[in-house]
GUKETI-286453 format. One record per residue (C-alpha): x, y, z. Coordinates in pm, 1 decimal, always signed. Each point is the difference from the previous one (the first is absolute). Layout:
# GUKETI-286453
PT, c1, c2, c3
PT, X, Y, Z $
...
END
This chain:
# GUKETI-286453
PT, c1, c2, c3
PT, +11763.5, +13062.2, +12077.6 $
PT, -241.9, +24.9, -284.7 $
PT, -219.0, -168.3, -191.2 $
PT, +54.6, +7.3, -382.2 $
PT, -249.6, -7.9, -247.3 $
PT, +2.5, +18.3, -358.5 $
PT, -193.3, -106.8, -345.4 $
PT, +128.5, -247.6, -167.8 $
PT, -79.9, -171.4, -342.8 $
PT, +255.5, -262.2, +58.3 $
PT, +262.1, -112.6, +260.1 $
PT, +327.5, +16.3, -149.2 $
PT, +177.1, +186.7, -312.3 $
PT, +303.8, -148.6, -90.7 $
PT, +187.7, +341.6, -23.3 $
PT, -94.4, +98.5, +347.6 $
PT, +115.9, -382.6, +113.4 $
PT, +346.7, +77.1, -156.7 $
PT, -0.7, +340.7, +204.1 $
PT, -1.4, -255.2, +300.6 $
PT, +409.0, -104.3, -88.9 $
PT, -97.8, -372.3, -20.4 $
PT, +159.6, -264.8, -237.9 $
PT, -276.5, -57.5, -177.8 $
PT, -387.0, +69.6, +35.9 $
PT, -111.2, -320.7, -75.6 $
PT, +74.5, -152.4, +369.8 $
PT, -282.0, +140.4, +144.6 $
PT, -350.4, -60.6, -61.8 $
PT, -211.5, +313.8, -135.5 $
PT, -259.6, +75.5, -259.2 $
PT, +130.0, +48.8, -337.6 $
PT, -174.8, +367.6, -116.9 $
PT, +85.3, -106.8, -367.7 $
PT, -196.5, -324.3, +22.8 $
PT, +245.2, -261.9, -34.6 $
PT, +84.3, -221.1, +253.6 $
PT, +56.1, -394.3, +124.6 $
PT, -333.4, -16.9, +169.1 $
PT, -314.8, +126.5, -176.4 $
PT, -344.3, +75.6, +237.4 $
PT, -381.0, +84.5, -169.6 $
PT, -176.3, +88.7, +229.6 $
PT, -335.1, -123.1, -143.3 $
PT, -125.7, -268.3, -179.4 $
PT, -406.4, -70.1, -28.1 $
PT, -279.9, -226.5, -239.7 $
PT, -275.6, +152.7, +204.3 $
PT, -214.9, +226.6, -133.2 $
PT, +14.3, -88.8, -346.5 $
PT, +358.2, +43.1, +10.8 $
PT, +280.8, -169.8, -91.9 $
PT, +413.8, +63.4, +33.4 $
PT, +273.0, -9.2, -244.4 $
PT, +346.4, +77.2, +85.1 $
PT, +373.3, -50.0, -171.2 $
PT, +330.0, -68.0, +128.2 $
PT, +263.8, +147.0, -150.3 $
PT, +386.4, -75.3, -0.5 $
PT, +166.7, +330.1, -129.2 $
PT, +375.0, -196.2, +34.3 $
PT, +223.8, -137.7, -252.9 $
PT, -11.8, -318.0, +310.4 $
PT, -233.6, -303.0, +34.1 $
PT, -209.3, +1.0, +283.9 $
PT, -194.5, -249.3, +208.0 $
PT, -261.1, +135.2, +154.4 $
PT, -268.5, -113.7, +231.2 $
PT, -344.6, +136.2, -37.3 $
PT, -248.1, +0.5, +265.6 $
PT, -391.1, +122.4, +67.8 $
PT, -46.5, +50.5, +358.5 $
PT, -412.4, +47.0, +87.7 $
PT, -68.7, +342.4, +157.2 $
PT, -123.2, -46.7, +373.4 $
PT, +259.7, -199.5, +159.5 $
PT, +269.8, -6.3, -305.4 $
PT, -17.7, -390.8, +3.6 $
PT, +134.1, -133.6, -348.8 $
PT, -227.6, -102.2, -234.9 $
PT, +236.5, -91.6, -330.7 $
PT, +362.8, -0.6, -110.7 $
PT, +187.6, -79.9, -250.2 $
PT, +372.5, +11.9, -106.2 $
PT, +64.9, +213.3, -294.7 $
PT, +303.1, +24.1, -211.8 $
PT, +46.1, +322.4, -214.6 $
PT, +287.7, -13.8, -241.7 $
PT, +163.5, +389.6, -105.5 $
PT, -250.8, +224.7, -70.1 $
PT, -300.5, -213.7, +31.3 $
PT, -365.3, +85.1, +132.9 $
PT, -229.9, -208.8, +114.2 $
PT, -372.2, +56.3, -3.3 $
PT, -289.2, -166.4, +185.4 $
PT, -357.4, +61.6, +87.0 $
PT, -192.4, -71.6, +324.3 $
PT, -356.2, -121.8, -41.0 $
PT, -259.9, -123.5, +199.9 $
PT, -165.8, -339.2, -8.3 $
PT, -326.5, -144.8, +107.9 $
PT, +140.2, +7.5, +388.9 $
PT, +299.5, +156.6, -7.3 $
PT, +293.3, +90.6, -190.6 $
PT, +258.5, -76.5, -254.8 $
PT, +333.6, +92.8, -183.7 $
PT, -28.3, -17.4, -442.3 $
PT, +262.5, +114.3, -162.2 $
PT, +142.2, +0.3, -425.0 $
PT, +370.8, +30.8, +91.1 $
PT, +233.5, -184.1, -148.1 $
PT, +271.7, +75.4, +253.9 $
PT, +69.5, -341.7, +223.5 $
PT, -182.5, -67.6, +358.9 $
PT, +47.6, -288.9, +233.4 $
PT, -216.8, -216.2, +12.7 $
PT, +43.2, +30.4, -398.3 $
PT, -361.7, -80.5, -35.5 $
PT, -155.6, +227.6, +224.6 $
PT, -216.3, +199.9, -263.4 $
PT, -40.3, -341.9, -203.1 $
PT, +197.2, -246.1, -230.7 $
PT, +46.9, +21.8, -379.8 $
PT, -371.9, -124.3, -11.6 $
PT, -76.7, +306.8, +187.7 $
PT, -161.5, -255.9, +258.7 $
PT, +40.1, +145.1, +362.6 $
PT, +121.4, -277.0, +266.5 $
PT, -182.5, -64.9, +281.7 $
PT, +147.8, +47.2, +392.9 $
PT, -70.0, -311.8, +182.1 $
PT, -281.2, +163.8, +177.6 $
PT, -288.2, +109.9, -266.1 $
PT, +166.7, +338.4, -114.4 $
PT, +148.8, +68.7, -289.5 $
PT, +337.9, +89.1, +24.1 $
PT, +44.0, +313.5, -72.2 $
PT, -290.1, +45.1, +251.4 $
PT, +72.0, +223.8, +256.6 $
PT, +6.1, -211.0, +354.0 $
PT, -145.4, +27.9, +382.8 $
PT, +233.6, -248.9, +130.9 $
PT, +194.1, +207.8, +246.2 $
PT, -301.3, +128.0, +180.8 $
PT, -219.7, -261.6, +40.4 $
PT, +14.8, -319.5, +156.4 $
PT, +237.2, -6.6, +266.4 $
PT, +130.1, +331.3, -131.3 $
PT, -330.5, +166.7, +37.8 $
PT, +54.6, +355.1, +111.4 $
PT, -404.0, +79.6, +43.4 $
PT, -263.8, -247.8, -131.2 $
PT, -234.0, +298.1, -46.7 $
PT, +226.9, +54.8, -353.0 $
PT, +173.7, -310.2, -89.0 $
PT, -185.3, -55.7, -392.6 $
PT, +159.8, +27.2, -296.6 $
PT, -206.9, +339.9, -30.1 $
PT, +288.8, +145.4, +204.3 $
PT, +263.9, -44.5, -284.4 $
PT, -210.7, +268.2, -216.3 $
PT, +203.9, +260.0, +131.4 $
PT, +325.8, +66.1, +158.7 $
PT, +373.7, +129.2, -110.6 $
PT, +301.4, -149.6, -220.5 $
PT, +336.2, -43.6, +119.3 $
PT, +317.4, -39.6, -283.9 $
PT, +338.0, -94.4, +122.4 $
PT, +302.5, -54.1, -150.3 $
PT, +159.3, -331.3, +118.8 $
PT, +319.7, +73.8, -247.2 $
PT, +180.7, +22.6, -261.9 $
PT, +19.1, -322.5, -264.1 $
PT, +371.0, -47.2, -57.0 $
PT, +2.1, -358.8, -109.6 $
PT, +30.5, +34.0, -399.3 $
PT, -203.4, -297.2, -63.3 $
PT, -308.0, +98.7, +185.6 $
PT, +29.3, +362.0, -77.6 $
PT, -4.9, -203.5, -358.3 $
PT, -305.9, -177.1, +125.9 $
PT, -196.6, +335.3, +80.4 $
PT, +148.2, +210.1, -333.3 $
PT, -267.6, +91.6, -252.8 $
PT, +64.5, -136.0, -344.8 $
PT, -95.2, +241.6, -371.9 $
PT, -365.3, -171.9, +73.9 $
PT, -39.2, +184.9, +325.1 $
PT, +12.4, -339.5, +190.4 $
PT, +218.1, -165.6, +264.6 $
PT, +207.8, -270.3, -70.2 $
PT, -60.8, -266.8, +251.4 $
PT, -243.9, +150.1, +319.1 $
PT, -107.0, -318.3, +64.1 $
PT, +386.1, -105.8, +92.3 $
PT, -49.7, +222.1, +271.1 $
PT, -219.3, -171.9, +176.0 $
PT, +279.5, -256.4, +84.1 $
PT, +211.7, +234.4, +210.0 $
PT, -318.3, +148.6, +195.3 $
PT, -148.9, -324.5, +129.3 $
PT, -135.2, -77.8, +347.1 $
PT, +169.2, -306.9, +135.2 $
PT, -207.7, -281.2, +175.4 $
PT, -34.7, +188.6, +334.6 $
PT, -180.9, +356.5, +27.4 $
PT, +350.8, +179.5, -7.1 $
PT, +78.6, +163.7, -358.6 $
PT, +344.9, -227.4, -168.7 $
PT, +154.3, +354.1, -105.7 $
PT, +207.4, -90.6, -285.3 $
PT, +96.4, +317.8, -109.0 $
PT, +279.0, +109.1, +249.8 $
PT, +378.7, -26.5, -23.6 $
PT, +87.8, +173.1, -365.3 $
PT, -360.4, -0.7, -166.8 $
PT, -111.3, +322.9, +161.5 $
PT, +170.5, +335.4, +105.2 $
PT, -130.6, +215.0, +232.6 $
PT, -282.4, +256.8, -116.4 $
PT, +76.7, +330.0, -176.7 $
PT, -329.9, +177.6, -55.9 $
PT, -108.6, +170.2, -302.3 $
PT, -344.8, -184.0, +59.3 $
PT, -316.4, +267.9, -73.5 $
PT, -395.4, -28.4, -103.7 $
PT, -326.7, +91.5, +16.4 $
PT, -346.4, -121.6, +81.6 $
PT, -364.5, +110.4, -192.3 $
PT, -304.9, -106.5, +130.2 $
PT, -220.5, +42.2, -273.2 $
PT, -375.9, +29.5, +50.3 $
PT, -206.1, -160.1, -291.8 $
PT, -356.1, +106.0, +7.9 $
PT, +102.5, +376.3, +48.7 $
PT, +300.2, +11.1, -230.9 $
PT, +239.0, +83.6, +317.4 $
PT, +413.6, -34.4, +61.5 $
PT, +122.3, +38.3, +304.2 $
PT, +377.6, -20.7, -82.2 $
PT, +300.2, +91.9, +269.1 $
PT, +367.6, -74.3, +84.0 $
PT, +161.6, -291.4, +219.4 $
PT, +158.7, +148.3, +304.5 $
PT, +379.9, -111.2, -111.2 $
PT, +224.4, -69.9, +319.2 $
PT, +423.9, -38.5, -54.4 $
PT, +250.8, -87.0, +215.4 $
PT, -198.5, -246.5, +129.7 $
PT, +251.8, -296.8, +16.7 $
PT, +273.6, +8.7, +181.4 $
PT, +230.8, -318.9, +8.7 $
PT, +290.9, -95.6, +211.9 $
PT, +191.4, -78.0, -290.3 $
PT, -102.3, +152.8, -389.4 $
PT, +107.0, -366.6, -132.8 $
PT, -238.5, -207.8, -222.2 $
PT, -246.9, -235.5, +232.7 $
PT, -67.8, +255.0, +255.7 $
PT, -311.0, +74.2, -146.4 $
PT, -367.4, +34.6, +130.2 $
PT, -162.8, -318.6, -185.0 $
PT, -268.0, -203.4, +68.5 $
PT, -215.8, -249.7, -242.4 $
PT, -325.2, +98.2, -137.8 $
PT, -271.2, -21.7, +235.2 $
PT, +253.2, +54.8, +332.7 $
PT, -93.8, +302.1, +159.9 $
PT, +315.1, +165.5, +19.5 $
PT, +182.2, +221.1, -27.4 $
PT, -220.9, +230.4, +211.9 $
PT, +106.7, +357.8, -26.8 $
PT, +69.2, +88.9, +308.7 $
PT, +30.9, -389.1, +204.0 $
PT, +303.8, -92.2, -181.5 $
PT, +380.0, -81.3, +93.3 $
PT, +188.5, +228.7, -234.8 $
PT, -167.8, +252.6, -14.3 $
PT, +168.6, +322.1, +74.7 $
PT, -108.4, +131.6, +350.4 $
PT, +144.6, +391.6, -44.1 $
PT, -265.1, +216.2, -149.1 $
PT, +21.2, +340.2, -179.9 $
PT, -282.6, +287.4, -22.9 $
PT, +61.9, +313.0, -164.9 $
PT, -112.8, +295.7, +192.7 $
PT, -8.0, +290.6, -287.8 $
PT, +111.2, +377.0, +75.0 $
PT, +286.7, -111.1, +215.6 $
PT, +322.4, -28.4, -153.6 $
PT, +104.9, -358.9, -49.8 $
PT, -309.3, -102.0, +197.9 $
PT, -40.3, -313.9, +22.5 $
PT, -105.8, -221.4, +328.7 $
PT, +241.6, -297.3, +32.6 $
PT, -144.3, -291.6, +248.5 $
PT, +143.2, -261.3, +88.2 $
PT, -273.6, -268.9, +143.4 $
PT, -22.6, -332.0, +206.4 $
PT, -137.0, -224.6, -303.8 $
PT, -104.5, +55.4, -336.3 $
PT, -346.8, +74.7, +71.8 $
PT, +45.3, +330.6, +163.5 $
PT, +216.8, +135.8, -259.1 $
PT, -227.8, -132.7, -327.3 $
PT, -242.1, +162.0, +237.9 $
PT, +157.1, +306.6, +56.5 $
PT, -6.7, +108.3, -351.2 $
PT, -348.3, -3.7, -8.4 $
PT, -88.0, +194.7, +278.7 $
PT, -194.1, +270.6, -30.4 $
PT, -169.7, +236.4, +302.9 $
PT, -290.1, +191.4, -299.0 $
PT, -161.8, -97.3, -315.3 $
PT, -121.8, +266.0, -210.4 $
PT, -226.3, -59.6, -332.3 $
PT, -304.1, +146.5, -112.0 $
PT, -385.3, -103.3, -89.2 $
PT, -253.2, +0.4, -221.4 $
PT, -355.1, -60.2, +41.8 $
PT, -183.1, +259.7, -233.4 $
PT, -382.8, -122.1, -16.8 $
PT, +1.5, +165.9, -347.5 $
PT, +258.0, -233.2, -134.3 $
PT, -89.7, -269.9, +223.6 $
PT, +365.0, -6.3, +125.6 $
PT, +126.3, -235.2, +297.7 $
PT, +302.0, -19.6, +141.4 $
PT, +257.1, -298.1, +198.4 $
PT, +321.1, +38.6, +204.7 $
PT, +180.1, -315.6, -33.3 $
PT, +229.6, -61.1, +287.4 $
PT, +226.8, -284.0, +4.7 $
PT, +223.8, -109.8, +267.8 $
PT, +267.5, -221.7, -157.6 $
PT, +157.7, -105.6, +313.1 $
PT, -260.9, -8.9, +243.2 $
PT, -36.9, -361.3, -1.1 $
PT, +344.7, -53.6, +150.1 $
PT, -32.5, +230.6, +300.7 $
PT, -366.5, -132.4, +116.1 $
PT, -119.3, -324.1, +165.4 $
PT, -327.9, -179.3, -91.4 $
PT, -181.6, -141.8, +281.9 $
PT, +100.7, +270.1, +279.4 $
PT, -58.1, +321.3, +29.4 $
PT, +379.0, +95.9, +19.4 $
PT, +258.4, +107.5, -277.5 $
PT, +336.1, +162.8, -102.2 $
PT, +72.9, +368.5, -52.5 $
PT, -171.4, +175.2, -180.8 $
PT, -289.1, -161.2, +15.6 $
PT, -254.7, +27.9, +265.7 $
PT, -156.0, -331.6, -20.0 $
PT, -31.3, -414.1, -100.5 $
PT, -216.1, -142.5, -215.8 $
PT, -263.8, -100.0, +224.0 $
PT, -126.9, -381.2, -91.4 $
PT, -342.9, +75.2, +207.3 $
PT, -145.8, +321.2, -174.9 $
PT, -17.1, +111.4, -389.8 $
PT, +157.4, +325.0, +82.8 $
PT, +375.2, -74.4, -131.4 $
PT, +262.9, +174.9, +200.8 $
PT, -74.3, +350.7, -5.8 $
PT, +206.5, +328.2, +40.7 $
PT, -179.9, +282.1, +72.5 $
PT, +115.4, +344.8, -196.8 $
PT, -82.3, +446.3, +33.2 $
PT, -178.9, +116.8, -288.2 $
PT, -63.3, +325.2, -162.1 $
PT, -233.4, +47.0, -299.7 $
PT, -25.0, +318.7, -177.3 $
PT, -225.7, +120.5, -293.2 $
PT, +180.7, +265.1, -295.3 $
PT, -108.8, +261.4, +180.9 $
PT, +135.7, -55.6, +336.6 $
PT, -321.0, -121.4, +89.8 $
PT, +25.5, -305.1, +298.4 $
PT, -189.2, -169.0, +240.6 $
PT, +190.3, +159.6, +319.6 $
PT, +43.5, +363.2, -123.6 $
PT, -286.1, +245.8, -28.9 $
PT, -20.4, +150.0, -353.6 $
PT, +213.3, +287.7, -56.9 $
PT, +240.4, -59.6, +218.9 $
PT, +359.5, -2.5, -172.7 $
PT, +173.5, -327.5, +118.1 $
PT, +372.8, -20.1, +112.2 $
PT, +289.5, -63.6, -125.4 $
PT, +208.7, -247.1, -50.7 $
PT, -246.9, -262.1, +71.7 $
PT, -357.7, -13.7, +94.3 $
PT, -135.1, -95.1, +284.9 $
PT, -140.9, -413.7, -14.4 $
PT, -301.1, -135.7, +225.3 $
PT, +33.6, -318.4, +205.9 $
PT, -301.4, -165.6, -140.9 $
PT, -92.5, -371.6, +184.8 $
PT, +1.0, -270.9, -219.5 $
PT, +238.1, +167.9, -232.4 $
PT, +170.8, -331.3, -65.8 $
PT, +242.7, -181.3, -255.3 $
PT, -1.2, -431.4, +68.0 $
PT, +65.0, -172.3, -316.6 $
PT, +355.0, +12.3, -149.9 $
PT, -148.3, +170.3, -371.3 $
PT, -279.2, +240.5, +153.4 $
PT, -219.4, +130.8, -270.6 $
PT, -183.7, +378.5, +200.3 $
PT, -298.1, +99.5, -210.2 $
PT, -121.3, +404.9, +2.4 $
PT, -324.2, +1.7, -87.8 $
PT, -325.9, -204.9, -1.0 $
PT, +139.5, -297.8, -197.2 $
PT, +298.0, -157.5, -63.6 $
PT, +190.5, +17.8, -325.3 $
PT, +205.0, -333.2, +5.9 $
PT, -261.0, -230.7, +146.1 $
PT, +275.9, -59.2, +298.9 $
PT, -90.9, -257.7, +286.3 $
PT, +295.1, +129.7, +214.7 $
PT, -195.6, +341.2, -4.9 $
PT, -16.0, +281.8, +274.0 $
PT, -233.4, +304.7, -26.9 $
PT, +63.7, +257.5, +146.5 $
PT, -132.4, +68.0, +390.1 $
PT, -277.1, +284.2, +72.5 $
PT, -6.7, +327.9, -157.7 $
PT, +288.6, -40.4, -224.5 $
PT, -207.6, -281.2, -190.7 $
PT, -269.6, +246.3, -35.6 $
PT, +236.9, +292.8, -92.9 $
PT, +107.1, -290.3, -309.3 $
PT, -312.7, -120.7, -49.9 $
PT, -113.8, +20.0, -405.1 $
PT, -241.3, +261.7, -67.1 $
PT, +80.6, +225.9, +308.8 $
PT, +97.1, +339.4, -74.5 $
PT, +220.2, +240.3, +160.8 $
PT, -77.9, +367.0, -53.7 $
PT, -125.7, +212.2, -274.6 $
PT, -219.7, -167.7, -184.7 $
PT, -95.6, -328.5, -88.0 $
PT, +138.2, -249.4, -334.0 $
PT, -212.5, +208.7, -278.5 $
PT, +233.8, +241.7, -115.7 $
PT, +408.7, +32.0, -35.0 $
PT, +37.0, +329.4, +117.6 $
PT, +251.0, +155.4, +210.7 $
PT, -221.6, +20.1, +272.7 $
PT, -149.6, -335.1, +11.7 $
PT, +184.7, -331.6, +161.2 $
PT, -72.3, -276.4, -173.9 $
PT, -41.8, -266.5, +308.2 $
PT, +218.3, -64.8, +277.9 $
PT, +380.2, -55.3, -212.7 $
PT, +309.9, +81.1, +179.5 $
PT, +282.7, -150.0, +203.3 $
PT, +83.9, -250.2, +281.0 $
PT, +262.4, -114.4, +245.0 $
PT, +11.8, -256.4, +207.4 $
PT, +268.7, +29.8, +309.8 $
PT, +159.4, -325.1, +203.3 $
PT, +247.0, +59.2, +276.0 $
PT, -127.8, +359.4, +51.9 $
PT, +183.2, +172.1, +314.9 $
PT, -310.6, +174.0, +216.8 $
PT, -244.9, -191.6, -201.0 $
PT, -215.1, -278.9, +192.9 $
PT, +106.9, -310.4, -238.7 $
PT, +272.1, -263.0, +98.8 $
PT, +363.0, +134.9, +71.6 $
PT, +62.9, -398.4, -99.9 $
PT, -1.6, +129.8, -336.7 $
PT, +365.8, +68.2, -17.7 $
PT, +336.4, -176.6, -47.3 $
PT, +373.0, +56.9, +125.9 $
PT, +317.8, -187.8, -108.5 $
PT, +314.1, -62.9, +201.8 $
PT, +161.4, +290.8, -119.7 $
PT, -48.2, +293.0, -266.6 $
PT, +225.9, +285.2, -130.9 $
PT, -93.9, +287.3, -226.0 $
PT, +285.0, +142.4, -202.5 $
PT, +213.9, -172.8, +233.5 $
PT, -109.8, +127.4, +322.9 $
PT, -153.4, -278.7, +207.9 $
PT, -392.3, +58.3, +40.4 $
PT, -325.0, -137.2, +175.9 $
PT, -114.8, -94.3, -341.1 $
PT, -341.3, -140.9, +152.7 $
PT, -245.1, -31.4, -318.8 $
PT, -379.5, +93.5, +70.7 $
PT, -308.1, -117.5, -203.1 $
PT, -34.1, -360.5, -169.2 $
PT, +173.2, -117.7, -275.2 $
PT, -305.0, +32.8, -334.5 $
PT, -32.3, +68.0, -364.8 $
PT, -275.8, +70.4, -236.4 $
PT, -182.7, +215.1, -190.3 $
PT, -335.5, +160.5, -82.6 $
PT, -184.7, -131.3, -262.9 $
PT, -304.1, +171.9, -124.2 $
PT, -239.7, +32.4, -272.4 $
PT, -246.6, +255.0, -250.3 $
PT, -273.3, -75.4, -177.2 $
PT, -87.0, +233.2, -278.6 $
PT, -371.9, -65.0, -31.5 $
PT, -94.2, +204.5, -336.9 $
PT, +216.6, -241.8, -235.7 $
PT, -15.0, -294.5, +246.1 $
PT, +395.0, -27.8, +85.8 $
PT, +190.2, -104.1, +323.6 $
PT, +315.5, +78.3, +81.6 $
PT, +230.7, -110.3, +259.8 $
PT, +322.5, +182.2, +233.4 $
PT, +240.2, -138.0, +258.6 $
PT, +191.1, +267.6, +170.6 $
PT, +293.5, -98.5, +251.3 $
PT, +1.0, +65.6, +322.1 $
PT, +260.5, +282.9, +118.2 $
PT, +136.2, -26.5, +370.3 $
PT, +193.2, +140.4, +255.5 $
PT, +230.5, -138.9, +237.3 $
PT, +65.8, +3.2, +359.6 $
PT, +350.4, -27.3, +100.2 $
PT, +161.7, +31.7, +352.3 $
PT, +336.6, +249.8, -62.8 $
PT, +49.4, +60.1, +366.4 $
PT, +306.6, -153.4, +157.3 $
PT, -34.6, -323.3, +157.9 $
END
């Protein structure tokens, strides 16, 4: 019995699913490595700091698609806006996230059609108020305040500013007269969005009328993709990376028109992982073994969406020369957290450690290992000189080396870059070792020669479900049954299920220019292969 581990860009190839002998890939959930896929995750969105967010949706099929379109806020993942899109073949749509006196809101100059149909404004351009003192296309705290409050300490419309977007594909539009509807005439424009608004409408009680069922709507068939850019004004910055793409996500009893994920605009479903349907057999690729891929079969959807997300180490690097006034931030999002943790206890689901506490400001927090290493082998727990092991360094158990919110935004050195509020620094001596301005060895940020290291710059990882480590061993997952080639395995998964990236900047200060990076994170994965 052994523990595998392996890096891992992505969680499935689609040639190394076929080596598995099934029918067809598609009926299990995994992340598509070629970015297409029914269910699109960004794993950041912000308006602090002088930024602001665009993204684009974009619907690579010859197939109409209804999509729903939802901006979750980043500490407990509560949503915050949605909207029903419909993309006819080969449309994009475009919009920009920007930030209003106290909070938040949604603009876009799409043509392609939206329910409600005047979301971003009617012909007049004249945006419709909500019934409440918001604009409409102003992002919302409904669902955690009032009686939904999760912690009055952040329950202001300040806590829309940042967060992480969900696309899903609710199906495909088979009805010829509202894929007519959604089709884009010479001019670029719909013919008849506001018709749409018809078959999405809320009846008189809270429950959505779904009109759509029975042989409007065919089941989704991927071939979603996008991107996000924050773009930073004053300093001339773009931030710009790829949505995570999931495929194989749904998984209905029967592949006949109707049996569809809808909801109506404003409904929050479908949730990713919460949601009858979707398929509960997950596959991760484990690269360098022939055929290797981890099938797992799981007791409801939310381990298996889960499951392809798990990771036991992220890697990236950082930058925080003082010379070019660099800084550096992890974003780490945790698209299913919400559905495993509780909020007003301390208790929660696998692999999570804890709720979300309604008494403190602390979130629900999962502790991690970390090892932080300068270009020159240089670290904060091995003397210099000494030649470090391989394969993998050794981490330090550092207290208060937490994660709480669901989009965690870790800063290296002495300010933030993104201007998060769900920020961590990090604990003790590795802040210090970050820290902007602090030099390594050699000497210090005057000269670019061989010899001299300019600042602190190197790489990170941060470790969850570590075996022989002192974090939580509730930081793993196992489904009802697992098989590997075909032989029946453990399969247990280790780590947490995240995504993100590194995003970073440079400021060239003898012709006054910024510039901005984002790197993605690279992983590995911790896999049970002993028998059961």
């Amino acid at each position: 019995m052994h523990p595998f581990k392996t890096k891992s860009l992505h969680a499935a190839v689609l040639a190394a699913l076929a080596a598995l002998g099934v029918a067809a890939p598609a009926q299990a959930v995994h992340i598509n490595p070629d970015g297409l896929g029914q269910v699109l995750i960004y794993p950041y969105y912000t308006v602090r700091n002088d930024n602001v967010t665009a993204l684009s949706i974009i619907n690579t099929t010859t197939l109409t698609k209804a999509v729903k379109v939802r901006f979750l806020e980043g500490k407990n993942s509560r949503e915050v806006m949605d909207f029903n899109l419909f993309l006819s073949p080969a449309d994009v749509w475009t919009g920009v996230v920007l930030p209003t006196a106290d909070g938040t809101r949604i603009e876009t100059g799409d043509n392609s059609c939206v329910t409600p149909s005047d979301l971003f404004g009617n012909a007049a351009g004249v945006i419709r108020a909500d019934g409440f003192g918001l604009p409409l296309n102003s992002f919302k705290n409904f669902l955690y305040t009032g009686i939904r409050t999760d912690n009055p300490t952040f329950n202001t419309l300040d806590r829309t500013r940042e967060g992480y977007i969900e696309v899903v594909e609710m199906g495909i539009v088979v009805d010829a007269t509202l894929a007519g509807f959604i089709k884009h005439n010479a001019a670029g424009v719909p013919a008849n969005c506001a018709a749409l608004d018809g078959y999405d409408a809320l009846s008189g009680s809270a429950a959505p009328s779904i009109k759509f069922p029975g042989n409007y709507l065919a089941s989704p068939g991927g071939g979603l993709t996008g991107r996000a850019s924050i773009f930073n004004s004053p300093y001339g910055i773009n931030y710009t990376y790829d949505a995570t793409a999931l495929d194989g996500w749904w998984a209905p009893i029967a592949p006949a028109p109707g049996n569809v994920p809808y909801s109506a605009a404003g409904v929050a479903t479908p949730a990713i992982a919460l949601q009858a349907g979707i398929d509960t057999v997950s596959y991760v690729m484990i690269p360098g073994t022939p055929g290797g891929v981890v099938r797992a079969v799981w007791a409801s959807p939310r381990e298996a969406v889960s499951a392809v997300f798990m990771r036991d180490l992220i890697v990236n690097e950082f930058v925080t020369d003082a010379g070019t006034l660099s800084r550096s931030d992890w974003v780490v999002t945790m698209p299913t957290k919400r559905d495993h943790i509780g909020v007003g206890f301390g208790t929660s689901n696998r692999p999570f450690s804890n709720g979300f506490a309604d008494t403190t400001a602390t979130g629900a927090c999962d502790a991690y290992v970390l090892g932080i290493y300068n270009r020159e082998e240089g670290t904060i727990s091995t003397p210099a000189g000494v030649i470090l092991p391989a394969t993998r360094p050794p981490g330090l158990t550092i207290p208060g080396q937490v994660l709480c919110w669901e989009a965690n935004v870790v800063e290296f050195g002495g300010t933030g870059l993104l201007g998060s509020r769900n920020n961590f620094r990090l604990q003790g001596a590795a802040d210090g070792f970050a820290a902007v301005g602090a030099t390594t060895t050699g000497t210090a940020n005057t000269t670019f020669s061989r010899r001299g290291v300019q600042g602190p710059n190197g790489w990170t990882f941060m470790a969850f479900g570590a075996t022989g480590q002192a974090i939580q061993t509730q930081q793993s997952i196992t489904p009802l049954s697992a098989t590997l080639n075909g032989v029946v395995i453990n399969g247990t998964h280790y780590g947490l299920p995240v995504i993100g990236a590194m995003f970073h900047n440079y400021t060239n200060t003898g012709v006054a220019s910024s510039y901005g990076g984002v790197i993605p994170h690279k992983y590995t994965r911790n896999i049970h292969l002993g028998q059961p």
